[in-house]
C-alpha positions in Angstrom: 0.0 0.0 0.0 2.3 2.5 -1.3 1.9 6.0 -2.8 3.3 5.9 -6.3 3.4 9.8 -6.4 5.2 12.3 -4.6 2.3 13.4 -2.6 3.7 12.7 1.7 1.5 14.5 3.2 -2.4 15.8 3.1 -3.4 19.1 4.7 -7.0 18.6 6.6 -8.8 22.3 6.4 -11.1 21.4 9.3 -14.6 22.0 9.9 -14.1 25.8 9.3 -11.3 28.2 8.5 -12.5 31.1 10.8 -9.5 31.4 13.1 -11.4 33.3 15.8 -13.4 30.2 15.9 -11.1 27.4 16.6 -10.4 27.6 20.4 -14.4 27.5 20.9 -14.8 24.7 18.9 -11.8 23.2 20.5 -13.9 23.4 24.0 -17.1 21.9 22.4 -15.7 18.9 20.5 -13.3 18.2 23.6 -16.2 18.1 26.2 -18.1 15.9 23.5 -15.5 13.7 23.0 -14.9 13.3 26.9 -18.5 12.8 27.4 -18.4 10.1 24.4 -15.9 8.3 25.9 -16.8 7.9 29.5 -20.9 7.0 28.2 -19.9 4.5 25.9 -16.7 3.4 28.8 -19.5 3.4 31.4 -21.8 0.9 29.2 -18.8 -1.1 28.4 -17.7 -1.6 32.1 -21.4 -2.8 33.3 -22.4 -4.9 30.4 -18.6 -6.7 31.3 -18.9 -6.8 35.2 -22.8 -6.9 36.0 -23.7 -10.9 35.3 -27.7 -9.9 35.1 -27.0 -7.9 32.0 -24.8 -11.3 30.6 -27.5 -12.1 27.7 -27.6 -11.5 23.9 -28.7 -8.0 23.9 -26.0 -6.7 26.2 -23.5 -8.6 24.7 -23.8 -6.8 21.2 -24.4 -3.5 23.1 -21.2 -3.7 24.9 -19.9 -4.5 21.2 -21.5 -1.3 20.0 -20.0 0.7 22.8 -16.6 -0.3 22.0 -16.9 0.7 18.4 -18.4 4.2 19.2 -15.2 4.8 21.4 -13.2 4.0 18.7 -14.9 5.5 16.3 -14.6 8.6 17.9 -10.8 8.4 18.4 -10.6 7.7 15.0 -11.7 11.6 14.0 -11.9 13.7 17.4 -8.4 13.4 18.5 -6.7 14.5 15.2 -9.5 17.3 14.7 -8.6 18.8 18.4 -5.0 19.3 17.1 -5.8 20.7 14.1 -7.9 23.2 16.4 -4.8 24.3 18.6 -2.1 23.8 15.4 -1.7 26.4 12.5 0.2 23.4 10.4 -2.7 20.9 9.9 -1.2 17.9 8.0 -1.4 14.3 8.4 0.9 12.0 7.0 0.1 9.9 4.0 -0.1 6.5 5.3 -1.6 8.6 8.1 -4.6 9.5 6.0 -4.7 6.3 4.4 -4.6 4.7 8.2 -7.6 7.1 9.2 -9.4 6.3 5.9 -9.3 2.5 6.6 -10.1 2.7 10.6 -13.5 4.7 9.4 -14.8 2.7 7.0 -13.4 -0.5 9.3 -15.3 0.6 12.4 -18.6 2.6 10.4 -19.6 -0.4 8.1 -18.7 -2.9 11.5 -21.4 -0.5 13.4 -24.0 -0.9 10.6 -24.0 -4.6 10.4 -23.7 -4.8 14.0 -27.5 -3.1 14.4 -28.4 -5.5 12.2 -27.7 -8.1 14.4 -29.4 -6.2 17.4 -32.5 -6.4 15.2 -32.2 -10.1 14.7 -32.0 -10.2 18.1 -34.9 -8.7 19.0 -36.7 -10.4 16.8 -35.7 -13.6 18.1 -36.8 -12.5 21.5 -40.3 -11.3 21.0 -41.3 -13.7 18.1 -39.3 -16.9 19.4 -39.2 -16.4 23.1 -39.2 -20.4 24.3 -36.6 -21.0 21.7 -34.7 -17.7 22.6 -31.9 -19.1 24.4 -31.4 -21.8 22.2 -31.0 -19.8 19.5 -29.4 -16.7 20.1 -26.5 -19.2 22.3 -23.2 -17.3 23.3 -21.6 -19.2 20.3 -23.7 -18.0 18.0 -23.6 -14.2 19.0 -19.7 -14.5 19.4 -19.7 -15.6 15.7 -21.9 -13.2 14.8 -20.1 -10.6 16.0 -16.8 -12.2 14.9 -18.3 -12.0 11.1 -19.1 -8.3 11.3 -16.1 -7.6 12.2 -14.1 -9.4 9.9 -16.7 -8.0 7.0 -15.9 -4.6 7.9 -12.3 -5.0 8.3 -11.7 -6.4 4.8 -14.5 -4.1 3.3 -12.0 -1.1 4.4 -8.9 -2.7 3.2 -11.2 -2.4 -0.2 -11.5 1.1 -0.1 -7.9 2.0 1.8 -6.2 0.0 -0.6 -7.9 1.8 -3.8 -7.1 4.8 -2.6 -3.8 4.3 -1.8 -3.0 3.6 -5.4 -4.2 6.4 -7.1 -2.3 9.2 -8.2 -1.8 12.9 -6.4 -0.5 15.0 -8.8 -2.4 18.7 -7.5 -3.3 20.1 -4.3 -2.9 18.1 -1.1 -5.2 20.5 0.7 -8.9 17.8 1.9 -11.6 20.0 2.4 -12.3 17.7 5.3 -11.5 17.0 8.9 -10.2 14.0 8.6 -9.4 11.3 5.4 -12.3 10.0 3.7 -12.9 8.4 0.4 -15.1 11.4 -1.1 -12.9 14.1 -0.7 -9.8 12.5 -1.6 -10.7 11.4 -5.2 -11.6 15.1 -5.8 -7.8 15.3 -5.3 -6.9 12.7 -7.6 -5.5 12.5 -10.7 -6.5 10.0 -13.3 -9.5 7.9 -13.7 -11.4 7.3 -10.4 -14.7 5.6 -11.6 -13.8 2.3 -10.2 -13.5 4.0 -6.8 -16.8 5.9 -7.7 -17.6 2.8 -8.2 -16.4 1.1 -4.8 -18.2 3.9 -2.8 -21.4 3.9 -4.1 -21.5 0.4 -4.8 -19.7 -1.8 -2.5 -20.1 0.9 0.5 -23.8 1.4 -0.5 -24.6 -2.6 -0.1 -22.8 -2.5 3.6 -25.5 0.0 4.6 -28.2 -0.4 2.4 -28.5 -4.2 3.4 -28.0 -4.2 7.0 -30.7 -1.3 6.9 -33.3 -3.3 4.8 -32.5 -6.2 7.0 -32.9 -4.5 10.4 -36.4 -2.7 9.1 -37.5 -6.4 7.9 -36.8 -7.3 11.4 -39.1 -4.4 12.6 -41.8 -5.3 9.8 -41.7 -9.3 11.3 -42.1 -8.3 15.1 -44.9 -5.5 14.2 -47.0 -8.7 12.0 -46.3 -11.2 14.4 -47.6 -9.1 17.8 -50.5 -8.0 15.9 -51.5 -11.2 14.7 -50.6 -12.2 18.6 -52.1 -10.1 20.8 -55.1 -7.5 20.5 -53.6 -6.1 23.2 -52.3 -2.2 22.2 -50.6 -2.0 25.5 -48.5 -5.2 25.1 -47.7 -4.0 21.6 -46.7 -1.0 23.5 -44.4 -2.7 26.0 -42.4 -4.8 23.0 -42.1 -2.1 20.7 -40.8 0.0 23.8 -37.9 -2.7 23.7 -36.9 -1.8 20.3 -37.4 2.3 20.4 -33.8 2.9 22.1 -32.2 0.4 18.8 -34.3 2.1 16.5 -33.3 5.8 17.2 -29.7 4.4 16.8 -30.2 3.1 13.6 -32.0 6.2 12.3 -29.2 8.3 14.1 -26.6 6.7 11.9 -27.8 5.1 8.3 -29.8 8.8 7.8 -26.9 11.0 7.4 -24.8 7.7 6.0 -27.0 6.8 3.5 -27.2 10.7 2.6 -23.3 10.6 2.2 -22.5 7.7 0.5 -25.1 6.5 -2.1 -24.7 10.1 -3.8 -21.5 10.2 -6.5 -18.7 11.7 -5.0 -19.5 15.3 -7.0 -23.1 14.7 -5.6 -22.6 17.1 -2.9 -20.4 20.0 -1.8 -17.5 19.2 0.6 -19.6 21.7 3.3 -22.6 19.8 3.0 -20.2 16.6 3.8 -18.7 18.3 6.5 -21.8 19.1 8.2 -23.2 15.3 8.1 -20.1 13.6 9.0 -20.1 15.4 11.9 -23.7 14.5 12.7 -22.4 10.2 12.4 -18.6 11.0 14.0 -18.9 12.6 16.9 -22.9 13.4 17.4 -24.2 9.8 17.3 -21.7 8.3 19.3 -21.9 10.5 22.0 -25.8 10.2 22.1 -25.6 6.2 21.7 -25.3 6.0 25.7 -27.5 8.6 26.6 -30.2 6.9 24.5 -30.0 3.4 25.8 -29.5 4.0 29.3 -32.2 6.5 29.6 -34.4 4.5 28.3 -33.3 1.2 29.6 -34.2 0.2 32.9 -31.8 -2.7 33.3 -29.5 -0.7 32.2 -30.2 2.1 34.4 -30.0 -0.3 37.3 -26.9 -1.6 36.7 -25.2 2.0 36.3 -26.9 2.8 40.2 -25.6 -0.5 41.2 -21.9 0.5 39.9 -22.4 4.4 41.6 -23.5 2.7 45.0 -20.5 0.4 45.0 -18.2 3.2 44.6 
């Protein structure tokens, strides 16, 4: 994965060039990133030491804590520098690095509420066989597959990239290295990368997003075929509301992002979404499912108490 032109470094413009700016938005994407961190640490920490939340569920939520917290370092850390730094560039392999670790960790995140879905599904349409199903080696599979998806899928794209030629400006209009704004720097012919984005990218999220709503569509036919009963319709929907704002938290500004062509959109309109699936979703991820989650909420007071 070497550059075959004699572009070493990439200068990352940031969210905005208004200097007067930069130490306020230093501040806000700090405390976010903080906040980020200890939520999804906080989730992590009682879904590994509290046995009652040892099941399915938890065990792919602790999975989807860990990748927000990356996720986040992946972006926020480098952004912050570029806040406080008046020379903003990241290395090539650098870039490409950051490049791979996004798409690694993003597409790994939207198979992985996929599986939640299935999940749920298992447990309100199958419950007697619930256990049998869903087992612990299944869901460590599972999550093993995702993982291993998303981590080749990003080799795909890092390794594309990293073979096209940068013959112009090394400036991204970005604030940190993605596909999109990178083949606007590239010289040559970049349709098979087009290509790759909208294609390969598009399936990751597109099918995991069909699949999780065809989970949705099965539990809504099955309970009302079940019961008559709006109030325990109510109660197992109320299950699924804290996955479903997640999911509609991330694929809505992905799907916006990545199904376009790369000269879809302006670089600002990119800006402004990848902020919205980098740093705002993971940060509300926590906030989400342990407002609304009672077992979740329990084991949290159970931690405080203890210390």
């Amino acid at each position: 994965m070497l550059n075959t032109t004699s572009v070493t470094e990439f200068l990352l413009l940031g969210v905005t060039d208004i200097q007067e700016l930069q130490p306020f938005l230093f501040v806000v994407f700090l405390t976010i990133y903080f906040i980020s961190v200890a939520g999804n640490g906080a989730i992590l920490m009682i879904v590994i030491s509290d046995p009652r939340l040892h099941s399915p569920m938890y065990f792919f939520l602790g999975n989807l804590s860990c990748l927000d917290i990356c996720y986040s370092t992946v972006t926020l850390p480098k952004m912050l520098q570029n806040f406080l730094s008046t020379h903003k560039a990241i290395s090539f392999l650098g870039c490409i690095s950051q490049l791979h670790f996004f798409h690694f960790l993003g597409s790994t995140e939207a198979m992985l509420l996929a599986v939640m879905a299935f999940d749920r599904f298992v447990a309100i349409c199958k419950p007697l066989r619930y256990t049998v199903i869903m087992s612990p080696q299944l869901c460590t599979q599972m999550a093993i597959t995702i993982w291993t998806i998303g981590f080749f899928h990003a080799l795909l794209h890092s390794v594309m990239t990293s073979r096209l030629n940068f013959c112009g400006s090394n400036c991204i209009h970005h604030f940190f290295c993605d596909v999109k704004p990178l083949l606007k720097l590239a010289c040559g012919n970049t349709e098979l990368n087009q290509w790759l984005l909208s294609t390969v990218t598009g399936t990751i999220a597109m099918g995991p997003f069909f699949l999780t709503l065809l989970s949705y569509f099965y539990i809504i036919t099955y309970l009302s075929f079940k019961t008559h009963s709006c109030s325990i319709l109510h109660k197992a929907l109320s299950t699924c509301a804290s996955h479903f704002m997640v999911v509609i938290l991330l694929y809505a500004p992905v799907l916006f992002t990545y199904i376009h062509p790369a000269s879809g959109t302006s670089m600002d309109q990119d800006r402004i979404i990848a902020i919205m699936y980098t740093v705002v979703t993971p940060v509300l991820n926590p906030l989400i499912y342990t407002l609304r989650n009672k077992e979740v909420k329990g084991a949290l007071g159970r931690v405080i108490r203890r210390l």
